[in-house]
C-alpha positions as CSV (number, residue, x, y, z in Angstrom):
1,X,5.1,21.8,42.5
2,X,8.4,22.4,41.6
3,X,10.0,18.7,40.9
4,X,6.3,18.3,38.5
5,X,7.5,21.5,36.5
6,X,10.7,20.8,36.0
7,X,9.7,16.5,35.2
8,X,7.1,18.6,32.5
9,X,10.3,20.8,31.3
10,X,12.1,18.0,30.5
11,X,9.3,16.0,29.2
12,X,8.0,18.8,27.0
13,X,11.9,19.6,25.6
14,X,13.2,15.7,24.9
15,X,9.7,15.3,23.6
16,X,9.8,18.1,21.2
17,X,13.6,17.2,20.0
18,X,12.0,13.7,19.5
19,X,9.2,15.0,17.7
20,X,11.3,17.6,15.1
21,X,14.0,14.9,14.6
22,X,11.7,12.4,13.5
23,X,9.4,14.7,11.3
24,X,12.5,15.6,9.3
25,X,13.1,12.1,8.7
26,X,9.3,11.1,8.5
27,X,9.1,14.1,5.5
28,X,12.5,12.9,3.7
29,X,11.2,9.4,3.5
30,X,7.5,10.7,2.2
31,X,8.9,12.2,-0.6
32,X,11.4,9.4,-1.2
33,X,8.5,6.7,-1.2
34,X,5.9,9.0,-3.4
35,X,9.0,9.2,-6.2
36,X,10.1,5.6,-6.2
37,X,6.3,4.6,-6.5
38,X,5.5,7.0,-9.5
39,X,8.5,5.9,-11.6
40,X,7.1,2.2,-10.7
41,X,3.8,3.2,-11.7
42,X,5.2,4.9,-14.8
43,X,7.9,2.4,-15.5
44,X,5.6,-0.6,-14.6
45,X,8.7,-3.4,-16.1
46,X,11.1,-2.4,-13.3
47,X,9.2,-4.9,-11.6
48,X,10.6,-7.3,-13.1
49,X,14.1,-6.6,-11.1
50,X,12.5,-7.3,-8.0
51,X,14.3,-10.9,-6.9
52,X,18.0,-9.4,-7.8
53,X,16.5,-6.1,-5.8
54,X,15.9,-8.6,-3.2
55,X,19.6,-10.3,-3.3
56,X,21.1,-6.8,-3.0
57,X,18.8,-5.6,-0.2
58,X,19.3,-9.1,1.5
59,X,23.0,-8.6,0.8
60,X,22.9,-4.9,2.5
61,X,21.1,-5.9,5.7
62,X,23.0,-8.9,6.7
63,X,26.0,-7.1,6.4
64,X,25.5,-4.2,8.1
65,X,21.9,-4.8,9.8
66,X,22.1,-7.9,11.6
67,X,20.1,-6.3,14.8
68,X,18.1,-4.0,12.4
69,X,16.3,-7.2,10.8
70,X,14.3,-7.5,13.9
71,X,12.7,-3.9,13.0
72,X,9.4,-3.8,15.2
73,X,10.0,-6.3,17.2
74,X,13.4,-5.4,18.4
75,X,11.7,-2.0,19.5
76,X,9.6,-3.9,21.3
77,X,12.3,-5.7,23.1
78,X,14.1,-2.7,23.9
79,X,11.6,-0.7,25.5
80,X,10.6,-3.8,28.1
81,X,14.2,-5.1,28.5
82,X,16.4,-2.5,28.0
83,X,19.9,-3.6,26.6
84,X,22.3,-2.1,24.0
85,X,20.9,1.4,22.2
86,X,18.9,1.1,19.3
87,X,21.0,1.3,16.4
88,X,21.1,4.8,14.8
89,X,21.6,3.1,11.6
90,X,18.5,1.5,11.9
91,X,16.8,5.1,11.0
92,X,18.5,5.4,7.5
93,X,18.4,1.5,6.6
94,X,14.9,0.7,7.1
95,X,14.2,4.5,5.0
96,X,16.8,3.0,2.1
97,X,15.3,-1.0,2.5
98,X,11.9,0.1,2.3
99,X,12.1,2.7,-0.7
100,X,14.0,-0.2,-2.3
101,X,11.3,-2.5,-1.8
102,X,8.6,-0.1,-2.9
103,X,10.5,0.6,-6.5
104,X,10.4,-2.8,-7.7
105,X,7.4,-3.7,-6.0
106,X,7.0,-5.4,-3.1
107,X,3.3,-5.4,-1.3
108,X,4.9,-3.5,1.9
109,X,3.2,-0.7,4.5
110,X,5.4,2.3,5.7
111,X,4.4,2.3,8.9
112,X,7.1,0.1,10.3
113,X,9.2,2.6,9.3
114,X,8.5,5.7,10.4
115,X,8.1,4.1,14.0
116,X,11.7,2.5,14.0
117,X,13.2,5.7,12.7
118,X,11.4,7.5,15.4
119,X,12.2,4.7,18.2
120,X,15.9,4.5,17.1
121,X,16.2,8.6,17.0
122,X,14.3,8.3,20.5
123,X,16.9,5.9,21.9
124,X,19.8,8.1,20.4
125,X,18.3,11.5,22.4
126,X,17.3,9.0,25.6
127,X,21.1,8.2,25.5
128,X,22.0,11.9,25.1
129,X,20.5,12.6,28.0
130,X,21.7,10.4,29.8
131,X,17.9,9.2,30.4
132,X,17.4,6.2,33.3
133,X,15.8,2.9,32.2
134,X,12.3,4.2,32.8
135,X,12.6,7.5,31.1
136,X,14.4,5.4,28.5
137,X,11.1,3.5,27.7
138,X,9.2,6.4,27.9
139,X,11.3,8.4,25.1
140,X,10.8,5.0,23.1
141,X,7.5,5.2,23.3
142,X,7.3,8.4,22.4
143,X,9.2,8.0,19.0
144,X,6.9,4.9,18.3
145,X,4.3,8.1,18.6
146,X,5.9,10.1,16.6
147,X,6.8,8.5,14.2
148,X,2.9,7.3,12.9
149,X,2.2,10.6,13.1
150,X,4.5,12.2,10.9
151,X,4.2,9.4,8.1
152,X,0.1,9.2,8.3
153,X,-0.8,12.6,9.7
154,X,-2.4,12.0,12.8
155,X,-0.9,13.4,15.4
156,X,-3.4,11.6,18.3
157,X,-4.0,8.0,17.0
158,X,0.2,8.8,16.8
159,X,-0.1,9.5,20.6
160,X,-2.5,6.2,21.2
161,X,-0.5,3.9,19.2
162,X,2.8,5.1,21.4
163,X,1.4,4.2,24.5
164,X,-1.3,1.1,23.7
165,X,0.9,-1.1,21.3
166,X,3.8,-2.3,23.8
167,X,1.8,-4.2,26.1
168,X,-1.6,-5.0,25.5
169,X,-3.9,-4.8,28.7
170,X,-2.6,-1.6,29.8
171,X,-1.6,2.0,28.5
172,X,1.6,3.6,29.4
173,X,0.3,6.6,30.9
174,X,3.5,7.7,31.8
175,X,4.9,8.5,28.6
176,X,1.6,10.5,28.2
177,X,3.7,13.6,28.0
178,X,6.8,13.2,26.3
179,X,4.2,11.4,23.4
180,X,2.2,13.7,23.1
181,X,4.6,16.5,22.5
182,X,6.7,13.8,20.3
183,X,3.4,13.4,18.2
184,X,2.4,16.6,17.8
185,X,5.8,18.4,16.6
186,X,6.7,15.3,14.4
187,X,3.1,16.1,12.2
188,X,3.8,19.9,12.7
189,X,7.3,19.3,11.4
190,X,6.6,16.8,8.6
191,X,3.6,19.5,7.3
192,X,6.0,22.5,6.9
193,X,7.5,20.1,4.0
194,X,5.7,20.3,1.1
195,X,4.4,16.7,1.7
196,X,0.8,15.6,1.3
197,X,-1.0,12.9,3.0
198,X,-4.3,11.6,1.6
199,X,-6.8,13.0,2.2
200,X,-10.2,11.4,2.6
201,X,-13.9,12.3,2.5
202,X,-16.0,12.5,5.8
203,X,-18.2,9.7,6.2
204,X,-22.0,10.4,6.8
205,X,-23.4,9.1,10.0
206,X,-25.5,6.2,10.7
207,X,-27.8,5.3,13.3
208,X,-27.0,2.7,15.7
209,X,-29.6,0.7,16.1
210,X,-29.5,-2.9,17.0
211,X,-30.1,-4.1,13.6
212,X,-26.6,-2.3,12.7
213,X,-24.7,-3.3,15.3
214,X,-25.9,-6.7,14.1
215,X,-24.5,-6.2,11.4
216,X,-21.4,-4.3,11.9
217,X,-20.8,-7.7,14.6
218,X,-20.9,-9.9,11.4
219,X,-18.2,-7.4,9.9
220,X,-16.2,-7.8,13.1
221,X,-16.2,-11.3,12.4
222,X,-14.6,-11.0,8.8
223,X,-12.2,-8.7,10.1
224,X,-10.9,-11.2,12.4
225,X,-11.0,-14.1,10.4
226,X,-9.0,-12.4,7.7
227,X,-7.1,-11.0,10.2
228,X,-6.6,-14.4,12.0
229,X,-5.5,-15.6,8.0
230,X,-3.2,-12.5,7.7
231,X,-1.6,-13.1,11.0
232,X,-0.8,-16.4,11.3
233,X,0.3,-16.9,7.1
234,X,2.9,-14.2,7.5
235,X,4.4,-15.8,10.6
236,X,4.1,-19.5,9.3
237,X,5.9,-18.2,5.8
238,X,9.0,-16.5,7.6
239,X,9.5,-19.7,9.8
240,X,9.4,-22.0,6.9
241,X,11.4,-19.5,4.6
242,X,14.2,-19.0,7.1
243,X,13.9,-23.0,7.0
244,X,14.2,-23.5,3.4
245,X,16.5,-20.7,3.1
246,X,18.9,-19.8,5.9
247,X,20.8,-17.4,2.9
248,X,18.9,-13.8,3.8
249,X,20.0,-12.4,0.3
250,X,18.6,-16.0,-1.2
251,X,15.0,-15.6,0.8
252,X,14.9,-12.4,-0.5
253,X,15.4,-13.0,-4.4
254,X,12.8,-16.3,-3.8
255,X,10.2,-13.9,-2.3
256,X,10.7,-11.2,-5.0
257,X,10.3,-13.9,-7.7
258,X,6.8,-15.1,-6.2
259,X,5.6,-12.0,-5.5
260,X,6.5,-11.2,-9.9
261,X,4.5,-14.7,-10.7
262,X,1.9,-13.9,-8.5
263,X,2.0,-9.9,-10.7
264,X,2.0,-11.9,-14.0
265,X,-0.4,-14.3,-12.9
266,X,-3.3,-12.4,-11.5
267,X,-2.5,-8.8,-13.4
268,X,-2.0,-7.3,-9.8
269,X,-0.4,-4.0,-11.0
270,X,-2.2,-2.2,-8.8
271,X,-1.4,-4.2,-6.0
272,X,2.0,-4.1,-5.6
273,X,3.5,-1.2,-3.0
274,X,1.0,0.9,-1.2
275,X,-1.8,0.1,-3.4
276,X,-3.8,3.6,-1.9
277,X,-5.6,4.0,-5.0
278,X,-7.9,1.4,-3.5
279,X,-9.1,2.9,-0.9
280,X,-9.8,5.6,-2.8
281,X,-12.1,3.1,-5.1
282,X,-13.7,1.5,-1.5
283,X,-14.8,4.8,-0.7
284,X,-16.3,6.0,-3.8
285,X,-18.9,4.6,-5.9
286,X,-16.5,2.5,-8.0
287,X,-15.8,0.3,-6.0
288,X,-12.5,-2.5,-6.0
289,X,-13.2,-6.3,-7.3
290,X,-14.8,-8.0,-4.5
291,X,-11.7,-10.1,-4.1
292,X,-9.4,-7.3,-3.7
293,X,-8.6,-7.8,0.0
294,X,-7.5,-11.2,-0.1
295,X,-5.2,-10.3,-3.2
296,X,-3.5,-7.7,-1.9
297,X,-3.8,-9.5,1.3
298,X,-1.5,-12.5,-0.5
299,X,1.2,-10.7,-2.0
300,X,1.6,-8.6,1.2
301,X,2.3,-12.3,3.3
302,X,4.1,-13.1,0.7
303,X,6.5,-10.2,0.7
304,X,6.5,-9.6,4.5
305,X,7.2,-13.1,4.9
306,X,10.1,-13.8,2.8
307,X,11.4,-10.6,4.4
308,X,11.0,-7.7,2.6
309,X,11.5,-4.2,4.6
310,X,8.6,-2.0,5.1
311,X,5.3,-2.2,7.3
312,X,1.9,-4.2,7.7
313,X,-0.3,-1.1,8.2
314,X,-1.1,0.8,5.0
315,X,-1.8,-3.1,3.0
316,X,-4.0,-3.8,5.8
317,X,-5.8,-0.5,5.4
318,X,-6.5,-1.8,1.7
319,X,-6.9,-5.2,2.7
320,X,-9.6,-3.7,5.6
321,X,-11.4,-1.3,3.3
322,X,-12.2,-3.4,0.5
323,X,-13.3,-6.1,2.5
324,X,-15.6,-3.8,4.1
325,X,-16.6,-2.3,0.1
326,X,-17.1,-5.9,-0.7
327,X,-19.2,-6.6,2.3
328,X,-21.4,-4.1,2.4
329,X,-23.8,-4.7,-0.3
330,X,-24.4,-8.2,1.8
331,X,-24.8,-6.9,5.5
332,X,-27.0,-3.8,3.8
333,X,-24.2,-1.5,5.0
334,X,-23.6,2.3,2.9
335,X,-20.2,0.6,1.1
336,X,-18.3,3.6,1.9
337,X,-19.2,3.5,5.8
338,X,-18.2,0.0,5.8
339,X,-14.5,0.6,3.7
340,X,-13.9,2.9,6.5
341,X,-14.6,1.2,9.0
342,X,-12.9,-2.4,8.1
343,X,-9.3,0.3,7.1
344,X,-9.1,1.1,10.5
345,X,-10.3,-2.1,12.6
346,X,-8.1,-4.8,10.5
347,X,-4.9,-3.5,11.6
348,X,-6.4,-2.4,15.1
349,X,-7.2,-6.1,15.6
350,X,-3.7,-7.5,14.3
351,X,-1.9,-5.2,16.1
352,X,-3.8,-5.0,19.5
353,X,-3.9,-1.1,19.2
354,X,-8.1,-1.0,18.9
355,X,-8.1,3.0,20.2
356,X,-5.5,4.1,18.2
357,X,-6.9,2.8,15.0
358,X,-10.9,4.1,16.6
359,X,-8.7,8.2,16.8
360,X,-7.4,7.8,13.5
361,X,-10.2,6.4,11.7
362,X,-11.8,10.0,13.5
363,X,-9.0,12.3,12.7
364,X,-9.0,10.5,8.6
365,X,-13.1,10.3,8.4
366,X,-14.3,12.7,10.9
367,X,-16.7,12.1,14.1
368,X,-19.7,10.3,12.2
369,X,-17.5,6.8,12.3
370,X,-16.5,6.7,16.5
371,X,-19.1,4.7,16.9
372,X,-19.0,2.1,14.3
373,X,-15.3,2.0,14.5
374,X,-15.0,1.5,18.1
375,X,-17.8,-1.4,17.7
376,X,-15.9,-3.2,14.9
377,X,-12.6,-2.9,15.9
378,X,-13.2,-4.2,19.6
379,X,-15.0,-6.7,18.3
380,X,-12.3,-7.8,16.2
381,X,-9.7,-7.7,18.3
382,X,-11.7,-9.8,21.1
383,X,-12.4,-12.3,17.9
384,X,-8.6,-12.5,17.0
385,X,-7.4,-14.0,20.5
386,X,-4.0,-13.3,21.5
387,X,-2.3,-12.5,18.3
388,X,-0.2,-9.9,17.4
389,X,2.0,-9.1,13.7
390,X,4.2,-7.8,16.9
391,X,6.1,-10.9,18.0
392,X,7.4,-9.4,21.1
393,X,4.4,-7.7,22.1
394,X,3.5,-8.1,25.8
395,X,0.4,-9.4,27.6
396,X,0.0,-7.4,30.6
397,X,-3.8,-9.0,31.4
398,X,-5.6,-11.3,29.1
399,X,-8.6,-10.4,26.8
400,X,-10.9,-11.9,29.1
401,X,-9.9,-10.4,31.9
402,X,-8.9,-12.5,35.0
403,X,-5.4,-12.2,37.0
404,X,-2.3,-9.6,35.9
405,X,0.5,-11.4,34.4
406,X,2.8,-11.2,36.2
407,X,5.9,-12.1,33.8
408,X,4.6,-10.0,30.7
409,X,5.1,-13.3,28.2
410,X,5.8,-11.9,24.5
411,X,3.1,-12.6,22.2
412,X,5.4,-15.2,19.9
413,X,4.8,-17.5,23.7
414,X,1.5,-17.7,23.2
415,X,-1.5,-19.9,21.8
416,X,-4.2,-17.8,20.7
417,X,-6.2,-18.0,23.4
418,X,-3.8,-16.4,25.8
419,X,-2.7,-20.0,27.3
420,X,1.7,-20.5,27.1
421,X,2.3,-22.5,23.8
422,X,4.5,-25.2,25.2
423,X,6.8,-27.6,22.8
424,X,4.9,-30.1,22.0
425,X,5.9,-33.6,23.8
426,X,8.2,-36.2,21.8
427,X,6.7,-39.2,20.2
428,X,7.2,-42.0,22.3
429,X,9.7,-44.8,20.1
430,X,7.9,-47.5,18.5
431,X,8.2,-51.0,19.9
432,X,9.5,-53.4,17.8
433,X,7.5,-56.0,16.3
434,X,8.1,-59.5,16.6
């Protein structure tokens, strides 16, 4: 009894300083964010600035964030290799980069934010403590917790997401407790800041009968193709922009520069940053042009591709939920219902985090959307195959079941289907012709 109290004392206290740590940060960068994105939205030309606010952020990071680039994935790496800390610079860099990126305009998430500032600050107490290699991963894990929760307010999808997105197949129950702590202080801490989250309106129920599932399954399928479109464009576009442009601060200005033609082009104001007036018009009666999700769904691969610093999950919510608003009048779903449902199972299926995004979609829409969620966002994420946005997430057991593997390959070694992408053999030379 005793060594279990005193693992839970230790648990509970690192978790807590984890947790308080990464709401102060979570609630600085809130109110950061919501102020760089009203003076955009009120000084809409700034926008204009976004390729030389790409060449100085491109500048910054390559020459004091080499390792930092890496943001998610580097986590990643940490938590199943081990190696060198986390850099505590990586807290106040990706904060500064993606503020940056959300003044001029740049179709980024925050997400990817608030889980590195709360991995790095997790890795800086794990060190501290003079934590082994196990409890290491387990503080990680817990700031990747903590650190969703304090930037969307939900303090148990916060908890899911820390111990379902590192390795997909299994759940790393042992960080159960440190996590949970981690998630619920960071929420608690971030709240006693006058920071609001957005709040949404409770979904009605709907019966699930099995002309719904039906077609909820044919939503399932949209999700994953545009997830499948979404996944593999923002992956092809950084390889073949490193390519074309080795020059980080270079990339950056090209990217910014598309990202203002595509602005000018298509009027897409209200698609630049967050965009979370959107979901606001998927969920209401007014509902968002019916190709809303694959515009904001372009300049977000466009930005996250050339590089730009922020996250995939809050232009995927938009991206989700109007697909889903635009769907719905086709699959005879209540539009609403179906916005809801498509902004929590896009980025569950890109992502591999299906019950995390099934708790929040509860904790943002209330009880009446478990069920649909849950249907959709499995679905989905079955559909999708073995992609990740998370290059260096590992496969513990394939989709389909079958054998543990044994080596955990990172996602980025993979074909879709689960099988090891192998190079691809060498032409044989040509024979010469007489």
């Amino acid at each position: 009894m005793r060594p279990r109290l005193l693992a839970l004392a230790r648990w509970a206290f690192l978790g807590s300083l984890i947790g308080l740590l990464t709401g102060c940060a979570g609630a600085l960068f809130l109110y950061l964010l919501e102020h760089a994105t009203a003076y955009r939205v009120a000084q809409p030309q700034i926008v204009w600035l976004l390729p030389l606010a790409g060449l100085v952020l491109g500048w910054a990071f390559q020459a004091f964030g080499q390792r930092v680039i890496a943001g998610n994935n580097l986590v990643l790496d940490t938590y199943h290799d081990g190696g060198p800390n986390l850099p505590l610079r990586m807290g106040p860099m990706v904060l500064l980069g993606t503020v940056w990126s959300h003044l001029f305009g740049a179709s980024v998430g925050r997400e990817g934010t608030g889980v590195q500032m709360g991995a790095s600050l997790a890795d800086s107490v794990a060190s501290w403590a003079k934590a082994d290699p196990r409890l290491r991963s387990q503080l990680i894990a817990a700031g990747l917790a903590a650190g969703l929760a304090s930037v969307f307010g939900t303090p148990l999808a916060g908890l899911v997401f820390g111990l379902e997105v590192a390795l997909l197949g299994e759940l790393d129950t042992a960080a159960l407790v440190p996590a949970l702590f981690a998630a619920l202080l960071a929420d608690w801490c971030t709240r006693a800041f006058p920071i609001h989250h957005i709040v949404f309106p409770q979904l009605d129920p709907i019966h699930l009968d099995p002309l719904t599932l039906l077609r909820l399954a044919a939503l399932a399928c949209a999700v994953a193709a545009t997830g499948w479109v979404f996944i593999e464009g923002v992956h092809a576009l950084k390889a073949r922009a490193a390519r074309w442009l080795p020059s980080l601060p270079l990339r950056l200005a090209a990217g910014g520069a598309l990202v203002v033609l595509l602005w000018q082009c298509f009027g897409a104001g209200d698609y630049l940053g967050l965009s979370t007036p959107l979901i606001s018009q998927a969920l209401g009666p007014a509902a968002p042009p019916a190709w809303a999700f694959a515009l904001k769904l372009l300049l977000t691969i466009v930005s996250l591709g050339f590089g730009f610093i922020g996250g995939e999950v809050t232009p995927l919510f938009v991206s989700g939920a109007c697909l889903g608003a635009a769907l719905a009048p086709w699959l005879g779903l209540p539009a609403p219902l179906a916005a809801g449902v498509g902004l929590a199972a896009l980025f569950g299926a890109c992502a591999n985090v299906p019950l995390a995004m099934t708790v929040m979609a509860v904790e943002l829409f209330g009880g009446s959307v478990l069920g649909p969620v849950a249907w959709v966002a499995v679905l989905a994420w079955l559909l999708l195959g073995h992609r990740s946005i998370y290059a260096s997430q590992r496969l513990r057991r394939a989709k389909h079941g079958g054998e543990d593997w044994a080596k955990r390959p990172r996602m980025a070694d993979l074909r879709g289907d689960g099988s090891e992408a192998l190079p691809a053999p060498k032409p044989s030379p040509r024979r010469r012709q007489r």
